[in-house]
N, C-alpha and C positions, 0 to 999 in steps of 0.2 A: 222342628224349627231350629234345635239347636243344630243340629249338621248343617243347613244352610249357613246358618251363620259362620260356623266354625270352617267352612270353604271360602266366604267372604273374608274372614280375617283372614285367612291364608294364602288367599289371592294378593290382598292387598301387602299384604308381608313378602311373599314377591314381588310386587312392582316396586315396591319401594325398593328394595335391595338392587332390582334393573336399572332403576334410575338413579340409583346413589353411589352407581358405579362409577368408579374414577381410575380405571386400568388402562382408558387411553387407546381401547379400539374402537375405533370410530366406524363414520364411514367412508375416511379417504383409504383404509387397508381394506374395506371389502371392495370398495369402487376399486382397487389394482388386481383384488383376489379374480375380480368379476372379468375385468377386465382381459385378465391372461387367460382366463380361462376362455373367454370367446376368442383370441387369438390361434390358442394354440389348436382350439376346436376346427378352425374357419381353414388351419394349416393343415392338418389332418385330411379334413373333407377335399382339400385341395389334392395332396396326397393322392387320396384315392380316385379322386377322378381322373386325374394324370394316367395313374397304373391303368383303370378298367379304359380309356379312354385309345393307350397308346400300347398295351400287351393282351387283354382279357378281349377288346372287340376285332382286330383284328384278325386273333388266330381261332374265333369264335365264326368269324365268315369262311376264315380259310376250311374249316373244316364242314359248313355247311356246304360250300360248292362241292366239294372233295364228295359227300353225301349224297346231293344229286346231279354228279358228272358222273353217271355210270355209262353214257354213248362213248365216250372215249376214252 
């Protein structure tokens, strides 16, 4: 019984110290962290669909006909 308890106190001994923080991060700095991050993700994936879209599928047919154009 005393271990629960003594996890109870220590629980509550951390939230109190969470919520009595006054360091000023809030959540307008994660709403930007969050933020950039789905940008820079969304530019990325753009990125890459560009490349496989306009180098990776092209020369990927070219080399299938090339495969089976063995008549001529």
């Amino acid at each position: 019984m005393n271990r629960v308890r003594f996890r109870a106190n220590e629980l509550m001994n951390r939230s109190k110290v969470v919520l009595l923080d006054q360091r000023g991060e809030g959540t307008v700095s994660q709403a930007i962290t969050i933020l950039t991050a789905v940008v820079l993700g969304s530019l990325l994936l753009m990125g890459l669909y560009k490349l496989i879209g306009d180098v990776v599928l092209p020369e990927l047919q070219e080399r299938i006909m090339e495969m089976f154009n063995y008549g001529s």
